[in-house]
N, C-alpha and C positions, 0 to 999 in steps of 0.2 A: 504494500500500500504506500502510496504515496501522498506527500503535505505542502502546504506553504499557508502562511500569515505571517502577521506582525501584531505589535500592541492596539488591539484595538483599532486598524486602520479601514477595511471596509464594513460596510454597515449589512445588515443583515437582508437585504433589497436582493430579488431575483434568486430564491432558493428552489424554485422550480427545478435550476439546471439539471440538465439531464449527467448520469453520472459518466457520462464520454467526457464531455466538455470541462467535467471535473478534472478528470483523470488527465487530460491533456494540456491543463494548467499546472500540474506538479511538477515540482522541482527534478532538475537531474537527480543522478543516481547518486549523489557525493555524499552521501550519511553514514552512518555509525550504524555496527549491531552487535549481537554477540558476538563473541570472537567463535565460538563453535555452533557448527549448522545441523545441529543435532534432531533427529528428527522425532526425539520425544520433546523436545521443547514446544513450547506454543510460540507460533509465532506472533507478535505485536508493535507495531507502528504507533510512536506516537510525537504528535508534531509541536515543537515549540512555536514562541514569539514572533523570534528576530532570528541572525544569523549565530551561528555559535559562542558561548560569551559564559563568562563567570557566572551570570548570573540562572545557567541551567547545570551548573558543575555537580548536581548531585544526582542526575538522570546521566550522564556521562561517565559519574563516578560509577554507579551501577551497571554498567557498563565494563569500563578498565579492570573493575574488580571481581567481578564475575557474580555479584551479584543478584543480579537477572538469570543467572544460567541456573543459579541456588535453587530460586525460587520455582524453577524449570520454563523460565521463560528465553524465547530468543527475541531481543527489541532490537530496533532499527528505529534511530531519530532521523526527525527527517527537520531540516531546518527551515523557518517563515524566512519571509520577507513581508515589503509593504503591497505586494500587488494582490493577492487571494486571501478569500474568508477563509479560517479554519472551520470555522461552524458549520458552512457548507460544505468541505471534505468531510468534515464527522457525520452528518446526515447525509451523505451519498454515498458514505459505505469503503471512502478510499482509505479513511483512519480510522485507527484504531481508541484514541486518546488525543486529548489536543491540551496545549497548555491556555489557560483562560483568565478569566480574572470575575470577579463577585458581578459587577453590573453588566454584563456579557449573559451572564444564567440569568437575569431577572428580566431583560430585554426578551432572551429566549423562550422564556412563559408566557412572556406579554403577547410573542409570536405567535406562540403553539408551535413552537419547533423542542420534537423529543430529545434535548441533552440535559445535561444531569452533572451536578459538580461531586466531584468523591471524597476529594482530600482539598487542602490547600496549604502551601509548602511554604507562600511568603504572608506573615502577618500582617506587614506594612508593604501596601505599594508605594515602588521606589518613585513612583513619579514627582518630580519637581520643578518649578520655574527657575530660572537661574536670570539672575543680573549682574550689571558689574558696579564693584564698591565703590563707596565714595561719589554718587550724583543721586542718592535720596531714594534708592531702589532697594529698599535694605528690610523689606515687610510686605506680606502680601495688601494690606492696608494703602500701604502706598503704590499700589499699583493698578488704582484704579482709578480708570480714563486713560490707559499709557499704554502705545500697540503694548502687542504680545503676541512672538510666533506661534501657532499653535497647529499642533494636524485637525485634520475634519473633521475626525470621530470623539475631539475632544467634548463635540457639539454632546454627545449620547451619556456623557460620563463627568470628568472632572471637573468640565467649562460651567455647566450649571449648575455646579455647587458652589465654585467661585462666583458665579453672579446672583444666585442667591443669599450664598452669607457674606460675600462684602461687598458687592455692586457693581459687576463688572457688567461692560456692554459690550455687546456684540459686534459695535462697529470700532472694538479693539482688536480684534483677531486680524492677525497676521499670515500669510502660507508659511509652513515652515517645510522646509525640503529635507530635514536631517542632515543638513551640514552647520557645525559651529560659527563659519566663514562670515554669511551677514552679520553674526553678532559680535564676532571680534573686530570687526571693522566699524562698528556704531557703538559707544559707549553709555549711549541710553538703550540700549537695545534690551530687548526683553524674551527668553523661551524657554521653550518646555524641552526638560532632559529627565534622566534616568539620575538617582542618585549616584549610581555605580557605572558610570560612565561618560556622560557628559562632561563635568565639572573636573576629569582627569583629563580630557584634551582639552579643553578649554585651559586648563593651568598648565600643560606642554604646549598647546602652540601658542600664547595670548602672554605667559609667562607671569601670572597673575594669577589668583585665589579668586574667583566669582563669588557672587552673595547665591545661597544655594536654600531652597524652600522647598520643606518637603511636606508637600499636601496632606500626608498623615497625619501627621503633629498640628495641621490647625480645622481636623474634625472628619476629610473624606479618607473613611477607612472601610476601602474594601478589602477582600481575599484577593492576592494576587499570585501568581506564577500558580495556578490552581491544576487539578487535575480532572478533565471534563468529560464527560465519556453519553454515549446513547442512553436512554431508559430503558431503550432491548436489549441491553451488553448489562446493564447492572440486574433487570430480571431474568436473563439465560444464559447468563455465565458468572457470576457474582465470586465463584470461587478464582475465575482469572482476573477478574479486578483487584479481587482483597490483595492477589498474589503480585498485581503490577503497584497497588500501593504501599505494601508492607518493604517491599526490596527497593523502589525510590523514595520512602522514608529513609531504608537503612545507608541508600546512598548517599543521603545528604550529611547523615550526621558522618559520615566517611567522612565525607568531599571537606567538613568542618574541621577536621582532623588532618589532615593530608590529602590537600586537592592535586598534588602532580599525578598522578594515574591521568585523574580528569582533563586535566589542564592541555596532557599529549595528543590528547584525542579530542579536545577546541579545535586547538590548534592545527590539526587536521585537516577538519572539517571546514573553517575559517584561517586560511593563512594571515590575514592579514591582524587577527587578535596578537599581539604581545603579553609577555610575563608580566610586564610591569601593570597593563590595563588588569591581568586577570587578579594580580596581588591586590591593586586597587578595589577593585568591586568586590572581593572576596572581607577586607579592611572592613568595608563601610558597611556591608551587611549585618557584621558583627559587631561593629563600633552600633549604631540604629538599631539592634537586633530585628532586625526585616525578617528571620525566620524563625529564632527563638522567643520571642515577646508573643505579649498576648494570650491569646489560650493554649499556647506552645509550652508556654512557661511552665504549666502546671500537666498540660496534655500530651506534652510532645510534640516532635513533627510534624505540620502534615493536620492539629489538630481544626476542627470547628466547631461551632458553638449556636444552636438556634437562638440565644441572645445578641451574638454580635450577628446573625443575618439581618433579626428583625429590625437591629440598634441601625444598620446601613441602609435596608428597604426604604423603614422610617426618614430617614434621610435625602433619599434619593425623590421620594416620593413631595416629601415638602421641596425639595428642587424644581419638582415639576418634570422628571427624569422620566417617570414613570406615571400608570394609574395607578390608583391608592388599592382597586378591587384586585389588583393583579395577585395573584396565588404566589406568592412568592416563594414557599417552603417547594413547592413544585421543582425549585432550580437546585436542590441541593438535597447528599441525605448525608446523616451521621453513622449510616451502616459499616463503612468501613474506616475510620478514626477513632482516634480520642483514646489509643490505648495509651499504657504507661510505655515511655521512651526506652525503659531496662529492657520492656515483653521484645520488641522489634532488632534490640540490638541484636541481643541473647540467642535469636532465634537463626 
């Protein structure tokens, strides 16, 4: 099976396609799997974000480490970009698992499209606006009325939460291409990055420390880097879910421990990731605890909680993100989380 997406970039429009046209927008062949092609393994596909990057080091780890093969699984990552839904590949049957984020499953219900979140590995999404110091851009407070690059689908997610709780208008959105370039060249300039990435090329090419905000910290906290899968994969095969989330649980706390396994096989997959970015994003996930905080804390890896879903719905919903009627428990279940972090190592 084959995948592509990114964070959140296309919207959920034109799910009809038929699964040819799926299949013929997938990415080459340049992914990760088990290292053995064992024909008692299962095999499973499951698509990230973006291209290869610190911030999936613990499905990789499970991966370099075997794992997935533990578990008697064989995976094959298959890496996004910004041109294809993964939500569309998951309901056309090309994937297996896709990586997701909280307001993506609640959109999903709103659709009536059958996916289903399992687990969720980061507690904080890293998402952030970034400025540069020193000209009054130093609060999300103060950045309203002042462009700001932003991608499209910020429209579905983060944008109306920022223009709900501090006033942002619409005719501040700027395009943003994913390149740093217009904003080191404007020192009012204003965009959206990744905690665990942006804000490290920005301070190698720009030679300077940016003012860096991370949306978690002033209230939009959804589940991000999630693990999303069918509602016919979780009711007829439930044992191969439990088994793809128990072994990318135990990869992350690996990857926590000793990311170079992972790291070999980024880099693979992505020549053009360096050591330094992956040491970076690895740094800050654990400086923020982006994976252990939250109901991590007390649940482990990987956990969630019908209070922080309803505490985000709630939220999204007073945004205007969403309808209030929307079923929201629909997008998520606790069937396979929430154990103790010892059970998963141990095993």
């Amino acid at each position: 099976m084959n995948y592509i997406n990114r964070r959140q970039f296309i919207q959920y429009s034109s799910l009809a396609i038929s699964t040819s046209i799926l299949t013929s927008c997938a990415t080459p062949d340049n992914s990760n799997s088990t290292a053995k092609n064992n024909k008692n393994l299962d095999k499973v596909t499951y698509g990230t974000n973006w291209y290869a990057q610190g911030e999936h080091g613990g499905f990789y780890q499970a991966i370099a480490t075997g794992i997935y093969e533990d578990y008697g699984l064989d995976v094959t990552i298959k890496m996004g970009n910004a041109q294809v839904n993964g939500t569309q590949l998951l309901v056309g049957g090309v994937i297996d698992f896709y990586m997701g984020v909280s307001i993506e499953a609640i959109n999903s219900v709103e659709a009536g499209i059958p996916t289903i979140t399992v687990a969720a590995i980061f507690q904080k999404d890293p998402q952030v606006l970034i400025a540069h110091p020193g000209v009054g851009n130093d609060s999300l407070e103060q950045l309203k009325g002042k462009p700001i690059l932003v991608s499209p689908l910020s429209e579905k997610g983060y944008w109306s939460f920022l223009r709900a709780k501090f006033g942002y208008t619409d005719d501040q959105r700027r395009p943003y291409n994913f390149s740093v370039a217009p904003f080191l060249l404007d020192k009012n300039s204003i965009q959206q990055g990744y905690l665990t990435s942006e804000p490290f090329t920005i301070e190698q090419k720009g030679g300077f420390k940016p003012v860096v905000m991370l949306l978690a910290d002033a209230g939009y906290k959804p589940y991000a880097t999630t693990i999303a899968t069918t509602t016919k994969m979780v009711e007829e095969n439930p044992d191969l879910v439990q088994r793809f989330v128990d072994a990318s649980i135990k990869g992350w706390y690996s990857y926590l421990e000793n990311p170079e396994p992972a790291n070999q096989l980024i880099k693979k997959d992505n020549p053009e990731m360096t050591d330094e970015l992956l040491a970076y994003s690895l740094e800050k996930m654990k400086e923020y605890g982006i994976i252990t905080s939250g109901d991590a804390a007390t649940k482990g890896i990987g956990a969630m909680t019908d209070e922080r879903w309803k505490s985000f719905f709630d939220a999204v919903v007073e945004a205007g993100i969403v309808k209030p009627d929307t079923n929201y428990k629909e997008g998520y279940t606790l069937q396979f989380v929430n154990q103790e972090a010892g059970n998963i190592i141990n095993n």
